[in-house]
C-alpha positions in Angstrom: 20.0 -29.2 -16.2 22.8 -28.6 -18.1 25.1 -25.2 -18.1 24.1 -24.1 -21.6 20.0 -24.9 -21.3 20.1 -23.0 -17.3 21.9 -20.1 -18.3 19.8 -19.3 -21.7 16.8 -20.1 -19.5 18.0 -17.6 -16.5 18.4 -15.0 -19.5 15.2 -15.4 -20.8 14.0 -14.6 -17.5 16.5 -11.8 -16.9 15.3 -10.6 -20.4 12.0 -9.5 -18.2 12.3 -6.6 -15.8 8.7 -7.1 -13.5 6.6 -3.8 -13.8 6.3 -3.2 -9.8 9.8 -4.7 -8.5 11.3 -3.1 -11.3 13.8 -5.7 -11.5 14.2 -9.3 -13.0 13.0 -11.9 -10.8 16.1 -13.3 -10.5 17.7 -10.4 -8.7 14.5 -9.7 -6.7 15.2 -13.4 -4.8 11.5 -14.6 -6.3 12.6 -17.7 -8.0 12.5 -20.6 -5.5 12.9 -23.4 -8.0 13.7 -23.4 -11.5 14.2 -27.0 -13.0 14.4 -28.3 -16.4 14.5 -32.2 -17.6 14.1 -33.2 -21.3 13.3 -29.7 -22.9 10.5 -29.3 -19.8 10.9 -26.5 -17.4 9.3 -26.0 -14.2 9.5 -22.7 -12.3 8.5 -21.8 -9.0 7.9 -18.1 -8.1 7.2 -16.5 -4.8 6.4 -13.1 -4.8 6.5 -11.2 -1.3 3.5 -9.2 -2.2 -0.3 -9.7 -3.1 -0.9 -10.4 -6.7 -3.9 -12.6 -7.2 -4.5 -10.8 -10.7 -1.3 -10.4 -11.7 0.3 -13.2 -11.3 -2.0 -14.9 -14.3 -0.4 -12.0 -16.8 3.5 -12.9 -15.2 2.5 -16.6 -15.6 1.5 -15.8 -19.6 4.4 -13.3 -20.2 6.9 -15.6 -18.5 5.6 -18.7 -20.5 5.9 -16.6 -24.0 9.5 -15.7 -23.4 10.7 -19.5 -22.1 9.2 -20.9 -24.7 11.2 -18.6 -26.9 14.0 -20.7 -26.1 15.8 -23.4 -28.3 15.2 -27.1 -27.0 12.3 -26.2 -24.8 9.6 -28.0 -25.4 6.9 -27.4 -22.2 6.7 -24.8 -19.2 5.4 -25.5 -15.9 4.8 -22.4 -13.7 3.5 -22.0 -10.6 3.6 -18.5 -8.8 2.1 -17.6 -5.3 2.3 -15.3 -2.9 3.8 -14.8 0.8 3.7 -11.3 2.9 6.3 -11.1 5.1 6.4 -8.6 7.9 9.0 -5.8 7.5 10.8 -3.9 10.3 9.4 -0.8 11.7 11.8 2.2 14.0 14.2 1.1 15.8 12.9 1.9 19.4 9.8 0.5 18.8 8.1 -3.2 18.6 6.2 -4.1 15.7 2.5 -5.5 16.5 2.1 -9.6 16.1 -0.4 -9.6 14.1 -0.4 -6.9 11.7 2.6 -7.9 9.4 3.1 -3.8 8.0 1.8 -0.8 9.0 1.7 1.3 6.1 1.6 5.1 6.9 -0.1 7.3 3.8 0.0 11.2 4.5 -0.1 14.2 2.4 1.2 17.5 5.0 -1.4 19.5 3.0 -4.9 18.9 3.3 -7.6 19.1 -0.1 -4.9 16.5 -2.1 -7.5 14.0 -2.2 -5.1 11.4 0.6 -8.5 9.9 2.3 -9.3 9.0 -1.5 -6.4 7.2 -2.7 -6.2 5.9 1.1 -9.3 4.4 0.3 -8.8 3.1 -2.9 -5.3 1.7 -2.2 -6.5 -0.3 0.5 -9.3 -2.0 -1.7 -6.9 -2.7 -4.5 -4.8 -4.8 -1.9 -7.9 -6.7 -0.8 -8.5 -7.2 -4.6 -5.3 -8.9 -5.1 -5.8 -10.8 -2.4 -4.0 -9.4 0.8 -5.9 -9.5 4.7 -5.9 -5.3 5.0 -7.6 -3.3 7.4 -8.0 1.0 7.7 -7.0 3.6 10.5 -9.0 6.2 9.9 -6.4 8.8 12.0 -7.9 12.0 10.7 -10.0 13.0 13.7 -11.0 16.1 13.0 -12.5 15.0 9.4 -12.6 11.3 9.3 -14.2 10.8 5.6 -13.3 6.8 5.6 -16.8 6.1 7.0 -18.3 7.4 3.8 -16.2 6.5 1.3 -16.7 3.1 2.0 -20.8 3.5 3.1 -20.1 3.0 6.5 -21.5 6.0 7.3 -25.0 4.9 9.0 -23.3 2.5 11.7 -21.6 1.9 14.3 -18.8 0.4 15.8 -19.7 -2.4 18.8 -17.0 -4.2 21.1 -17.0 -7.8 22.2 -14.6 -8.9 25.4 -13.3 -5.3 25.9 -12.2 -4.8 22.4 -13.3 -2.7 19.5 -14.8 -4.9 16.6 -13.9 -3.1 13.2 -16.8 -2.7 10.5 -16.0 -4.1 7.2 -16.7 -2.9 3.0 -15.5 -4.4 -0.1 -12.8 -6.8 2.2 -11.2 -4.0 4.4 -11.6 -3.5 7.9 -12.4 -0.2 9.4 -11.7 2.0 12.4 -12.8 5.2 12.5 -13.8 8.0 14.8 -16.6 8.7 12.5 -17.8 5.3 13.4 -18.3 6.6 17.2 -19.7 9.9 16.9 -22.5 11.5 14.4 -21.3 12.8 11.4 -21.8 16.2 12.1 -20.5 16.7 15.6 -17.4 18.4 15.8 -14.5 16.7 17.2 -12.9 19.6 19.7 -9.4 17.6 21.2 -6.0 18.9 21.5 -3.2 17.0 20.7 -2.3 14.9 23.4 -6.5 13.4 23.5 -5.9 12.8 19.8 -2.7 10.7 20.1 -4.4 8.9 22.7 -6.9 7.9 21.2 -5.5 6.9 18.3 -3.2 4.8 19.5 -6.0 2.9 21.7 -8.1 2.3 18.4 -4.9 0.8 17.1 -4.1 -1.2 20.3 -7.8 -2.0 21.5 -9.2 -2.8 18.2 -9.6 -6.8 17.5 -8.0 -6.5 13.7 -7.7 -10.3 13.3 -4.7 -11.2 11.3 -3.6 -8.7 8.5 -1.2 -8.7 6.3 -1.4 -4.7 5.9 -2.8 -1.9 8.4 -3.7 1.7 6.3 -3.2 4.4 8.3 -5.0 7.7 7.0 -3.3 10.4 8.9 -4.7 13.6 9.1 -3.0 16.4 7.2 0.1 18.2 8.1 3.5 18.0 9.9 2.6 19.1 13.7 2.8 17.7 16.8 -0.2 15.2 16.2 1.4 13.6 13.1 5.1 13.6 14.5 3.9 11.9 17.8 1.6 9.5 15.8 4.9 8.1 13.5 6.8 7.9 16.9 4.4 5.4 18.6 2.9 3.4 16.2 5.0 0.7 14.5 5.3 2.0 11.0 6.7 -0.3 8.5 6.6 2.4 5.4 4.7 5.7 4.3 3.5 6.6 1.4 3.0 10.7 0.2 0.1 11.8 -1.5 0.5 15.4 -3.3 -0.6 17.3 -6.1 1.9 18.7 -8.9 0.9 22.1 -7.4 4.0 23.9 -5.8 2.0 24.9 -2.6 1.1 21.3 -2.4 4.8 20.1 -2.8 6.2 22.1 -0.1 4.0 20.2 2.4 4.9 17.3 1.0 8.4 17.5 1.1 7.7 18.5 4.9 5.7 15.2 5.4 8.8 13.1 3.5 11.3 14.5 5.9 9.3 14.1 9.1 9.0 10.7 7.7 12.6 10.1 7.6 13.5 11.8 10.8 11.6 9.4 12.5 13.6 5.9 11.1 10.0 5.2 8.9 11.1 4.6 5.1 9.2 6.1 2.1 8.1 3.7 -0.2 7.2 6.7 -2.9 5.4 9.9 -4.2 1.6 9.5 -5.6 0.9 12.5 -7.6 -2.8 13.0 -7.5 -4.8 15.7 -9.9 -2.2 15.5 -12.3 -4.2 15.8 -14.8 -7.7 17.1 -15.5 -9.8 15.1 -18.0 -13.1 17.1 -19.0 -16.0 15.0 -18.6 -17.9 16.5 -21.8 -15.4 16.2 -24.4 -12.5 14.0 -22.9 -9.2 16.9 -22.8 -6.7 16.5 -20.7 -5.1 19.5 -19.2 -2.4 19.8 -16.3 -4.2 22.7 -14.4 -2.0 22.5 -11.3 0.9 22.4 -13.3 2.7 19.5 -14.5 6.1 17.3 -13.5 5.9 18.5 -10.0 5.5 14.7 -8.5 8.0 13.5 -11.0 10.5 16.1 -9.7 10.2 15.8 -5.6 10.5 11.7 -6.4 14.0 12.5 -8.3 14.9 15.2 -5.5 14.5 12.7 -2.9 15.4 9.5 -4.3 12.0 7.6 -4.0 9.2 6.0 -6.5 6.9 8.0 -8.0 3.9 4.8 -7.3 2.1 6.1 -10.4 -0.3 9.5 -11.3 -3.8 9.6 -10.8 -6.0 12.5 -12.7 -8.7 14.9 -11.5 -11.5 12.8 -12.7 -15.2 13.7 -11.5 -15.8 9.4 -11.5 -13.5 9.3 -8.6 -15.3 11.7 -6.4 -18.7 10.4 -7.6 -17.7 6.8 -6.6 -16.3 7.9 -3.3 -19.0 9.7 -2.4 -21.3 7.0 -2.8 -19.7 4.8 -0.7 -18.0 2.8 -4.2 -14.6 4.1 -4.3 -13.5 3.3 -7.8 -11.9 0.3 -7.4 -14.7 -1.5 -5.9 -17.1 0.8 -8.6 -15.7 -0.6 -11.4 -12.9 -3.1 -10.8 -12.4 -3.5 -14.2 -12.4 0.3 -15.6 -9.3 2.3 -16.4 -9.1 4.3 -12.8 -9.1 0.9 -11.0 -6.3 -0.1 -12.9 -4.5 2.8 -12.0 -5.1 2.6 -7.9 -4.2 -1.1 -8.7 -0.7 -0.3 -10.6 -0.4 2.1 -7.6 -0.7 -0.1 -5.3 1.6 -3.0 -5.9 4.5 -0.8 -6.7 3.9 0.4 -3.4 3.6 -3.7 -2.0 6.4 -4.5 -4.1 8.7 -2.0 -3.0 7.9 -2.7 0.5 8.8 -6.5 0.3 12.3 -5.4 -0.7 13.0 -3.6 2.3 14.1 -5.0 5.7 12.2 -7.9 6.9 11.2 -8.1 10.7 13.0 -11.6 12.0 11.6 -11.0 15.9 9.2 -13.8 15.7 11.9 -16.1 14.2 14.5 -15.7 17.6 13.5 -18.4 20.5 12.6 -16.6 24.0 15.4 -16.7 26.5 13.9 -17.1 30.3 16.4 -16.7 33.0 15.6 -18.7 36.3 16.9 -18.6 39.7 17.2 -22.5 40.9 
């Protein structure tokens, strides 16, 4: 290749700034091979997150803008995928075979977390990514209905718990081991516990991301959950409503206290779109998300509105992205979701498995 044909070809491809790394492909490390011979180019891209959609619409963008260029005469890419496992707190071991944990809480309860919890997890399934659910809110595990689980049960096999799966994602839940309507009494200590033993006792198989719904708030039950399990990154779900914002912030900090990084905000209700007529109206007040992202120095992952499809689909047992894959609110979760992915496979990766295991003997 000569110097004049690679650099106008690495320009055409800086010239593109990808929608969830928010950066050219260049600088995000993704291009593995990038070749050209007699006016025909060949590219290699590996993204570090799931993108079985997307990556036809980078293929057709990229293609568009390469063949823009002078003396090209044929473009050969080929783009796939590989999750990596990320590190997780320092004084803590992350779990073989679930690559990233991925913490999503809210510190208030009512912002609709169990929803997008929901929804995000079947968008990463979508594009293509092994992803299994915690349902960690004891005292109102909803995950069970959201995703019609609601009339089984969880069984074991060989002393472990075998999750129940919907739409691609496995599921644990304590509302998979009790009835629906029997209260859940436990202090804080028996809901730690038994948390971490549906983590640690469950058979999850080989995922490339574990959800963790955690119940609302900032107490002693969410602080001791982030310090024993292996978190990878969190995620904070709020509305733009100051009430909701000062528990959010709370939830961001006691994420950062404990070594787990924030991947973003997700501003949910932003925006309230009448079902009769189709207005739009910001009736819990409006930049809120935008300005606790810019305070802290994270992502805003994207805005989701107060839509009455998303609570009819979730109550059903079809959260929207599995309701309508195709529809506008999918999109959104989707968008969502692999900002979130994306930012994640930029962070620190976990290199444990890579070092060789030193045994000492006595001879």
């Amino acid at each position: 290749m000569s110097e004049v044909s690679k650099r106008e070809i690495e320009e055409a491809l800086e010239g593109y700034c990808d929608p969830y790394l928010q950066a050219h492909l260049i600088e995000a490390g993704a291009i593995k091979q990038l070749a050209e011979e007699e006016g025909k180019v060949s590219l290699r891209i590996e993204l570090g997150f799931p993108a079985k959609h997307y990556a036809e619409q980078l293929r057709q963008t990229l293609e568009h803008r390469l063949q823009a260029v002078s003396g090209v005469k044929a473009v050969n890419i080929e783009i796939g995928s590989v999750i990596k496992a990320h590190a997780v707190q320092s004084t803590l071991q992350r779990m073989s075979h679930i690559k990233n944990i991925i913490a999503i809480g809210s510190g208030k309860g009512g912002v609709g977390k169990s929803t997008v919890s929901a929804n995000v997890a079947l968008a990463l399934a979508q594009e293509g990514a092994r992803v299994g659910m915690l349902d960690a809110d004891i005292y109102g595990p909803s995950q069970p209905r959201m995703l019609g689980l609601d009339q089984q049960k969880l069984g074991s096999r060989d002393n472990k718990i075998e999750p129940l799966e919907s739409h691609g994602v496995k599921l644990v839940s304590i509302g998979l081991m009790v009835d629906e309507e029997t209260p859940t009494i436990w202090r804080g200590p028996m809901v730690t516990g038994a948390l971490t033993q549906m983590l640690n006792d469950t058979d999850w198989g080989e995922l490339d991301y574990l959800i963790i719904d955690l119940p609302p708030g900032t107490g002693d039950t969410q602080l001791t959950l982030v310090q024993k399990i292996p978190v990878s990154a969190a995620i904070i779900v709020t509305t733009p409503q100051d009430i909701a914002l000062l528990d959010a912030r709370k939830g961001l900090q006691m994420f950062r206290k404990v070594d787990v990084p924030v991947l973003g905000v997700i501003e949910n209700m932003s925006t309230h779109i009448c079902s009769e007529c189709g207005h739009e109206e910001h009736i819990f007040g409006i930049g809120g998300g935008v300005k606790m992202a810019t305070d802290y120095d994270v992502e805003l992952l994207g805005s989701l509105p107060l839509d009455i499809r998303i609570r009819e689909q979730a109550d059903a047992g079809l959260p929207s992205v599995a309701a309508d894959p195709e529809g506008e609110l999918a999109q959104k979760y989707r968008d969502i979701s692999l900002h979130a992915a994306a930012l994640l496979s930029q962070k620190k990766k976990d290199y444990s498995a890579a070092f060789p295991k030193i045994v000492i003997e006595n001879n």
